[in-house]
ZAZASE-188825 format. One line per 10 residues: number of its first residue (from 1); for each residue x, y, z of C-alpha. Coordinates in pm, 1 decimal, decimal comma, m for minus. Each point is the difference from the previous one (the first is absolute). Layout:
N
NUM = X:Y:Z ~ ...
***
This chain:
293
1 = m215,6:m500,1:m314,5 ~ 259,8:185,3:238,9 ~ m166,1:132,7:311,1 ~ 64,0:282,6:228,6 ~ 297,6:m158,0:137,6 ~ 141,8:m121,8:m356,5 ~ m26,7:343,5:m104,8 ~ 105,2:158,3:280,4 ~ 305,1:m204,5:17,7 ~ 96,5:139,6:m366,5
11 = m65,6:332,8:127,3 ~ 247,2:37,6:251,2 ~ 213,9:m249,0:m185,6 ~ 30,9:263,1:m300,4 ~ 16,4:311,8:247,4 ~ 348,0:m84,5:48,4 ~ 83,3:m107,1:m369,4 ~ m172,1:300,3:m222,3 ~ m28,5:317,2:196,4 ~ 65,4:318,3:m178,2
21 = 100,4:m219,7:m318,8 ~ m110,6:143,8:m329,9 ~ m168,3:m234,8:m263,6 ~ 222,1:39,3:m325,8 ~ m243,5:m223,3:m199,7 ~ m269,4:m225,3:2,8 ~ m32,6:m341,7:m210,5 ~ m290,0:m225,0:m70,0 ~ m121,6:m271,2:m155,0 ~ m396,5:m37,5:87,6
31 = m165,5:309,2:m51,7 ~ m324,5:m79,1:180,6 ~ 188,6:20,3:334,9 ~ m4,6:376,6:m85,3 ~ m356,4:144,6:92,5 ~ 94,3:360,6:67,4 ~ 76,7:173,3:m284,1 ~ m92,2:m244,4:m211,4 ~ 283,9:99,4:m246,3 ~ 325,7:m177,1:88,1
41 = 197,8:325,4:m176,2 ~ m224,2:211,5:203,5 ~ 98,5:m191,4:306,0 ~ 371,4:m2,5:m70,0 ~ 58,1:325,9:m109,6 ~ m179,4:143,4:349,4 ~ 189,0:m246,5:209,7 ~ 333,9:58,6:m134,1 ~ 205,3:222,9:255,6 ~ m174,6:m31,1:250,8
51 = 117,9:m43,7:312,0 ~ m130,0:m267,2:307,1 ~ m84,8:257,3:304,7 ~ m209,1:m303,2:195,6 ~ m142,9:m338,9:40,4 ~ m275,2:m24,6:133,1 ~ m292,1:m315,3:22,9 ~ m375,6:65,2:3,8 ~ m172,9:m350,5:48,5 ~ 116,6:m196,7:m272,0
61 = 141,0:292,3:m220,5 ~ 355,5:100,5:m12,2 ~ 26,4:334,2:m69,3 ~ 393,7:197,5:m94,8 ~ m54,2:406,8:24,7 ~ 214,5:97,9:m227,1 ~ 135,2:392,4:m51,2 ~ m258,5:223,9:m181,6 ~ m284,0:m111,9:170,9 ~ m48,2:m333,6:m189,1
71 = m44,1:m322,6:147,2 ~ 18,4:m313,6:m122,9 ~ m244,9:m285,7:128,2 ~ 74,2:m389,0:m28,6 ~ m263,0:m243,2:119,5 ~ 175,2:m371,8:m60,6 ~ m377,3:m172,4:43,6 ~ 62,1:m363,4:m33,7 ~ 319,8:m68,7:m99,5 ~ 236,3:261,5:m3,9
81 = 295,8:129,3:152,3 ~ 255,3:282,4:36,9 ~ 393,6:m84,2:m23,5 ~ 294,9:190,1:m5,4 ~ 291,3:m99,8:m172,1 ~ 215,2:m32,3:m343,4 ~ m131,5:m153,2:m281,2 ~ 169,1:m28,3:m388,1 ~ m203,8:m137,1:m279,4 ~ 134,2:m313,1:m129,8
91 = m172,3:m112,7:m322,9 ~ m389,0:106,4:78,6 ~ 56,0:m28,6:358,4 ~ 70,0:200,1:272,1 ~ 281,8:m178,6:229,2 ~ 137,9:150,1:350,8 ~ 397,0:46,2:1,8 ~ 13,7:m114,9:330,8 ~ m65,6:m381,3:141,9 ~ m253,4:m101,1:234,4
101 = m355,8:50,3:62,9 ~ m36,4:280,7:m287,1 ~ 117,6:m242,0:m247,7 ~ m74,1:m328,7:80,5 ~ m361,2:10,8:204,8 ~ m254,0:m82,2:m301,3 ~ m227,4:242,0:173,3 ~ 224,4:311,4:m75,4 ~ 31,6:m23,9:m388,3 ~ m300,1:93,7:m134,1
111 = 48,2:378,8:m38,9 ~ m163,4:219,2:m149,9 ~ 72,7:351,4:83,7 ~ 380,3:152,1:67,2 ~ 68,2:323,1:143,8 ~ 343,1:73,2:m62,2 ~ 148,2:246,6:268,4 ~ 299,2:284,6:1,1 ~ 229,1:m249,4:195,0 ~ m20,9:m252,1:m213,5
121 = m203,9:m216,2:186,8 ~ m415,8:m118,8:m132,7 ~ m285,0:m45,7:167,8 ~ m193,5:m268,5:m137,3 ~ m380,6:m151,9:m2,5 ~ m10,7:m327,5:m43,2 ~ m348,0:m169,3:m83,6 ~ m67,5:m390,5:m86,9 ~ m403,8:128,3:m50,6 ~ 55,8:347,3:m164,4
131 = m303,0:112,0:210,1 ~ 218,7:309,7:188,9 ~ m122,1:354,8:m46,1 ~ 228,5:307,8:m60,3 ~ m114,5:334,1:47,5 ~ 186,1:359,0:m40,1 ~ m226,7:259,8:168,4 ~ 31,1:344,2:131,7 ~ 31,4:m35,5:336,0 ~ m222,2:184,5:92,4
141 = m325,6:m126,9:m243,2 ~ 167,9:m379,3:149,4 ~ m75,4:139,0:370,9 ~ m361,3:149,6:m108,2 ~ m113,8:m326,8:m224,1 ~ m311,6:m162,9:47,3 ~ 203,1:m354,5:63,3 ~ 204,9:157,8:252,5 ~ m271,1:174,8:130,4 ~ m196,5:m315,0:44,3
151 = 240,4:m207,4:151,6 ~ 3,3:m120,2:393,6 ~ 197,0:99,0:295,9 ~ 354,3:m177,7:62,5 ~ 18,9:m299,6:287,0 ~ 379,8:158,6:106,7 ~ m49,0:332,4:47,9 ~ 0,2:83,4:332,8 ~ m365,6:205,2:m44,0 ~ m173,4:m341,9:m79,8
161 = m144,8:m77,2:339,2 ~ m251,4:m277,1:72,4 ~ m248,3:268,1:m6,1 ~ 92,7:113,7:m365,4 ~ m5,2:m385,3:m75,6 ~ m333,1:m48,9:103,1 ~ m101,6:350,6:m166,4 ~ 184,8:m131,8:m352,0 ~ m201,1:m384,7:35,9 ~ m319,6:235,4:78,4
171 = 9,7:73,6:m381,4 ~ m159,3:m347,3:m80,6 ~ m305,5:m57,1:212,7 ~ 67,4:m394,9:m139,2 ~ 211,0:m254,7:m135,9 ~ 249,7:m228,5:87,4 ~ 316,1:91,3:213,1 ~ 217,0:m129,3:m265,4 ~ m112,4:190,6:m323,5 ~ m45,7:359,2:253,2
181 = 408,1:m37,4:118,2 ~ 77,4:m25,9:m353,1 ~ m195,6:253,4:m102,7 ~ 195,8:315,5:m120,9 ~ m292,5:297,9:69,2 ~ 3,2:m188,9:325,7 ~ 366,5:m8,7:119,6 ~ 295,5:m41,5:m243,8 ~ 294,4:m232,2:m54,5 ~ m148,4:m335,0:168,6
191 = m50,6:m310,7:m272,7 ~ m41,0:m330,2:m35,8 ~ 320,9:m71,8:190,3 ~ m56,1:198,9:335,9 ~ m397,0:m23,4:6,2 ~ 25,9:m357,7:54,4 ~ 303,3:25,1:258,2 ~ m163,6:220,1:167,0 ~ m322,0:m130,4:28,1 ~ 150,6:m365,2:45,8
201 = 205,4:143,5:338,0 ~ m335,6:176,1:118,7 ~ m140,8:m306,3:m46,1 ~ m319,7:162,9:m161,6 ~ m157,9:m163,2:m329,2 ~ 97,9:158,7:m333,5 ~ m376,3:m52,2:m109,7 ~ m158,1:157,5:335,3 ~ m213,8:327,2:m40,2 ~ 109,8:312,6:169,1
211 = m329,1:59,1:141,4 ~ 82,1:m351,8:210,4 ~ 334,3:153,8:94,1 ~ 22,0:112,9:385,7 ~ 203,0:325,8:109,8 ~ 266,6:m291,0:135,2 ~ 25,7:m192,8:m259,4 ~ 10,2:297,0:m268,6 ~ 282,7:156,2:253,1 ~ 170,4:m332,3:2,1
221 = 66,5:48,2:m376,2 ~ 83,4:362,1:35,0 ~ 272,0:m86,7:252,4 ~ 137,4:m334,1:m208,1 ~ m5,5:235,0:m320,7 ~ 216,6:283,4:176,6 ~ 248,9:m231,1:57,0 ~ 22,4:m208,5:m286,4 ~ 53,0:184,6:m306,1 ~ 282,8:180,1:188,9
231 = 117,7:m329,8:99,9 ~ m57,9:m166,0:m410,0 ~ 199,6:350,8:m96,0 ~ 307,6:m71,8:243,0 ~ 47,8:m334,2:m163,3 ~ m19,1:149,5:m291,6 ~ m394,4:m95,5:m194,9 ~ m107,6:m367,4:m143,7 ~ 136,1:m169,1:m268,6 ~ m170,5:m264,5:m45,9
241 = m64,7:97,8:m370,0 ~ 158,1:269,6:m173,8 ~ 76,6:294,2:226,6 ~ 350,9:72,3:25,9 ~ 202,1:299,8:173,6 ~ 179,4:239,8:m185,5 ~ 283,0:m201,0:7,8 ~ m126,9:m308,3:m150,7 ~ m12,8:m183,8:326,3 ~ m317,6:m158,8:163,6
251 = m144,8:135,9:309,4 ~ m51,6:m223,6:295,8 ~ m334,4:40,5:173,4 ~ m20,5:m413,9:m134,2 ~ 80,3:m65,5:320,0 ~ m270,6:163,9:161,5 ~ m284,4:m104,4:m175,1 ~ m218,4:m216,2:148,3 ~ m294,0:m85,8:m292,4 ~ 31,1:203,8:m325,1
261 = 43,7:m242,7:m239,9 ~ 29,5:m284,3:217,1 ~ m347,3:m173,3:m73,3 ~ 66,3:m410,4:109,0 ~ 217,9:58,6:237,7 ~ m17,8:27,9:393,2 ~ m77,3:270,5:202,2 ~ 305,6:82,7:197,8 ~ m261,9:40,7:276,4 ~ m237,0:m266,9:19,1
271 = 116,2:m249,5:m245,8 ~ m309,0:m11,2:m190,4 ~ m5,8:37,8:m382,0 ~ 13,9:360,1:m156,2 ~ m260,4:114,4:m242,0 ~ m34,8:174,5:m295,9 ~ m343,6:132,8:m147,1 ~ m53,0:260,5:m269,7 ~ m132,9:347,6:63,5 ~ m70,5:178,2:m274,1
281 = 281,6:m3,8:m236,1 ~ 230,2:m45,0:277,3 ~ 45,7:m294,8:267,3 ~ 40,3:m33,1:334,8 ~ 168,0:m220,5:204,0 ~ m49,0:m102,0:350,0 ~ 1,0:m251,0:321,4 ~ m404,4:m98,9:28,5 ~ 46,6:m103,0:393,2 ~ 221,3:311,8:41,1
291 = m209,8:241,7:m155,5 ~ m376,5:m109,0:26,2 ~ m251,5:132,4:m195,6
***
């Protein structure tokens, strides 16, 4: 699933693509991506004309305010992603008119919701999993919903101290450090992906209580945090699976990552094996002499 920096990247990739365009029209071919209205004609015939004031990200959601006071929310969840381009239909397909990543990266061809804009140009959703959600609210009943209401502070903004970290993990008098980072009430946008980066460069265990946590070692993950998603969103997000900018091409936090996904192989630290253990319906993976339990 695309994380903070995944779809923050998109964000500011589409700022510069879509501002003040107006959506023309709207195609689809999965109707359960639509959960608000529930009526794709509903849907179509509110979004039509309407034009994209801003772009905004609240953890995981992507959210266009568009003119009227409408907005329009997008959460990818675990497979989806935003692109901009061209695309013609050729046979049953939708193909891109121009070469490269839009056309010929397997990841980028399963969409399944255009936008077609005044200049000519689409914004697409592509989705191997068809598990994305698209929303059109009124801005404000968006701002004043119970999931909005509900969810966690945000690890960039300048506001989120160590103090207001230790405040947000103060929500869960238990549980492991793992599961609370990736916990949305808790603090948003951090997955899979990041919580075991972070954790691995902390050098804390993923399974280790917060009650066992000292003030050091709990500021030792604020600090590492702070500086890695803004690090993971200047290269651009993972894609290691099917996240993809805007533009079709992959992001390049690879390079950076140290033990998602990399369970067999050495620690670039110690040398010693990495693990992987299920949590949950998740997994984590980490160094057991780097991070003891």
């Amino acid at each position: 699933m695309p994380e903070l920096p995944e779809v923050e990247t998109i964000v500011r990739d589409l700022r510069k693509k879509i501002l003040g365009r107006i959506i023309e029209n709207v195609w689809t071919d999965f109707l359960k991506l639509l959960k608000k209205p529930k009526s794709f004609e509903v849907f179509k015939k509110e979004i039509k004309g309407k034009k994209i004031k801003k772009i905004l990200r609240r953890g995981k959601n992507i959210i266009f305010e568009l003119s009227n006071g409408y907005s329009l929310l997008i959460h990818q969840k675990m497979t989806g992603h935003l692109l901009f381009g061209k695309w013609e239909m050729e046979g049953k397909k939708w193909i891109s008119t121009r070469p490269g990543p839009l056309r010929e990266d397997p990841m980028n061809k399963f969409l399944h919701l255009i936008f077609f804009l005044d200049n000519g140009q689409q914004l697409a959703l592509s989705d191997l999993r068809k598990f994305a959600k698209v929303e059109l609210w009124k801005t404000q009943e968006l701002k004043n919903s119970k999931e909005f209401k509900e969810l966690g502070p945000e690890p960039l903004e300048d506001d989120f101290t160590f103090l207001k970290f230790k405040e947000a993990l103060q929500k869960k008098k238990k549980g492991k450090i793992k599961q609370i980072l990736m916990n949305q009430t808790i603090i948003v946008g951090i997955g899979n992906i990041y919580s075991d980066e972070i954790l691995w460069r902390a050098k804390i265990h993923p399974f280790k209580d917060i009650t066992k946590l000292s003030d050091k070692e709990l500021e030792k993950i604020y600090k590492i945090m702070k500086k890695l998603l803004p690090l993971a969103i200047k290269l651009g997000g993972e894609s290691i699976s099917d996240y993809r900018r805007p533009s079709g091409e992959k992001g390049y936090y690879d390079k950076e990552r140290k033990v998602y996904r990399k369970e067999g192989e050495k620690c670039p630290v110690c040398s010693k094996i990495i693990k992987r253990a299920k949590m949950g319906s998740r997994s984590a993976h980490f160094c057991p002499a780097c991070q003891k339990l």
